[in-house]
C-alpha positions as CSV (number, residue, x, y, z in Angstrom):
1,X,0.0,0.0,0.0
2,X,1.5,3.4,-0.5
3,X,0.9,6.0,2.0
4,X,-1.0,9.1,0.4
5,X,1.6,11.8,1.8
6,X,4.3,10.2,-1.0
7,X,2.1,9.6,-3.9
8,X,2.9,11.2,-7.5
9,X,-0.2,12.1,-8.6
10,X,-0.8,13.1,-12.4
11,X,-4.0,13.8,-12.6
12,X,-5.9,14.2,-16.2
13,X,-8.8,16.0,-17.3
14,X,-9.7,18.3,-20.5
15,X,-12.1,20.1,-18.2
16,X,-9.7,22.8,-16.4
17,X,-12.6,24.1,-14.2
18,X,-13.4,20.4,-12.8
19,X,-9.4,20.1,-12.6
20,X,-9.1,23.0,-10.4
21,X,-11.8,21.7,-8.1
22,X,-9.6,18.8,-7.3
23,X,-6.2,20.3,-7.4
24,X,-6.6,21.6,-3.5
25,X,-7.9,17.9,-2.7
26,X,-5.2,16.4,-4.4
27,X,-2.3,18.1,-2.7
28,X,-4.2,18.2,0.6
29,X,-3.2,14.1,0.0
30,X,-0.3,13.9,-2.4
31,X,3.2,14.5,-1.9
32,X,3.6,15.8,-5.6
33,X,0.6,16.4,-8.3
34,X,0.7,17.3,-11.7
35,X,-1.9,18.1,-14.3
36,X,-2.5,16.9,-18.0
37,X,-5.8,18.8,-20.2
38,X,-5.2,16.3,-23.3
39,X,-3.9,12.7,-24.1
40,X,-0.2,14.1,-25.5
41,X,0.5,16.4,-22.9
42,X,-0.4,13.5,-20.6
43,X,1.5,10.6,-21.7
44,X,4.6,13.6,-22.2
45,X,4.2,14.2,-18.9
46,X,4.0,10.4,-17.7
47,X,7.4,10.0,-18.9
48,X,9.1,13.0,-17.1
49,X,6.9,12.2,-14.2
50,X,7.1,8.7,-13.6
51,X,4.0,8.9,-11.6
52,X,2.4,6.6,-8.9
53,X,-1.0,6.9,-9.9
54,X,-2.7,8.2,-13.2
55,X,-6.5,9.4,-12.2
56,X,-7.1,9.0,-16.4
57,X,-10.6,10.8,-18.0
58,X,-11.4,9.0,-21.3
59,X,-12.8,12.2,-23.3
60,X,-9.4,14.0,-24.0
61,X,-8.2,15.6,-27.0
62,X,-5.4,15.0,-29.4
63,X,-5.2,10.9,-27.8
64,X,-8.5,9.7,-25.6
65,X,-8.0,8.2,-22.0
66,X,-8.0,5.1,-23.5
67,X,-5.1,5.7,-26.2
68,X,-2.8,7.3,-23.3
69,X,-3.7,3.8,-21.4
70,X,-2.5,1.5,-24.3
71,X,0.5,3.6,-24.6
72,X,1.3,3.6,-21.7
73,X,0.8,-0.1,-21.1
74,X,2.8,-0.9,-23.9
75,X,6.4,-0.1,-21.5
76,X,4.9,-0.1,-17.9
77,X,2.5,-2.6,-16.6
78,X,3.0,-1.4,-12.8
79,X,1.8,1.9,-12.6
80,X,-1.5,2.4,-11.2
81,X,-4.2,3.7,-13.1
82,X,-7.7,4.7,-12.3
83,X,-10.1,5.8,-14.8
84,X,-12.0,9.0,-13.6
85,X,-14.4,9.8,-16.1
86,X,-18.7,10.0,-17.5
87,X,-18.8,7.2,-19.7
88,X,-20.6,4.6,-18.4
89,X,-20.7,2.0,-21.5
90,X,-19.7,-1.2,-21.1
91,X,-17.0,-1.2,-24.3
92,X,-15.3,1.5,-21.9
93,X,-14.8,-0.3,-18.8
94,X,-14.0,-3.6,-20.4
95,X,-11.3,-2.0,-22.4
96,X,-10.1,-0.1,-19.6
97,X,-9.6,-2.9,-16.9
98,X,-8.8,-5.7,-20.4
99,X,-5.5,-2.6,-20.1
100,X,-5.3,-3.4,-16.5
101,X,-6.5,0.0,-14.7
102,X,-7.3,-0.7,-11.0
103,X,-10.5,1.3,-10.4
104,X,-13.3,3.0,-13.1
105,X,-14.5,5.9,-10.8
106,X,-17.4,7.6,-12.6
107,X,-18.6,11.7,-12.6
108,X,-18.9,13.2,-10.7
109,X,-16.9,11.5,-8.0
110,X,-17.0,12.4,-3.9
111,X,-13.7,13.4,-2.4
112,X,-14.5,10.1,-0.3
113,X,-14.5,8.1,-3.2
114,X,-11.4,9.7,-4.1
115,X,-9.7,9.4,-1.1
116,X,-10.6,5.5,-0.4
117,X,-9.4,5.0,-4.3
118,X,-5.8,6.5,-3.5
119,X,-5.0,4.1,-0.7
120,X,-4.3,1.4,-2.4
């Protein structure tokens, strides 16, 4: 289990206003959080980052959620990866945990749901 004071968070969302709701939350919990808007910027910053725990929307530009998860999957099988997003359709979530994520959190999510999901 890793203890929510040292996570790495990168956190990803092409909504900056819902972002910026979370962003005190987050770093209430995290040791260190970043912030991706679209699927490039967030598998970019995924490398420089090397994060703990990817909170991954599907509905991003440029690559969706589930593009950055292939990716992603394709070098790195270990880091953790919750899918934080609307979509609610079956083809999603199979995908998504077929890729290995740990959690599908769907919008809009508590701050107790996000809490409980971090502590893994």
């Amino acid at each position: 289990m890793i203890e929510l004071n040292s996570i790495k968070l990168l956190f990803v969302d092409d909504q900056k206003e819902n972002t910026l709701n979370y962003i005190s939350f987050f770093t209430k919990y995290c040791h260190i959080v970043e912030v991706a808007y679209d699927g490039e910027e967030a598998y970019t910053k995924y490398k420089e980052f090397n994060p703990d725990i990817i909170l991954l929307d599907i509905n991003l530009s440029k690559l969706s959620g589930l593009q950055v998860l292939e990716k992603i999957r394709e070098q790195d099988t270990t880091t953790k990866i919750i899918m934080f997003t609307a979509h609610n359709e079956k083809k999603f979530i199979d995908k998504a945990y077929q890729l290995g994520i740990l959690k599908y959190l769907l919008k809009p999510v508590t701050r107790d749901e996000l809490k409980n999901a971090l502590k893994l």
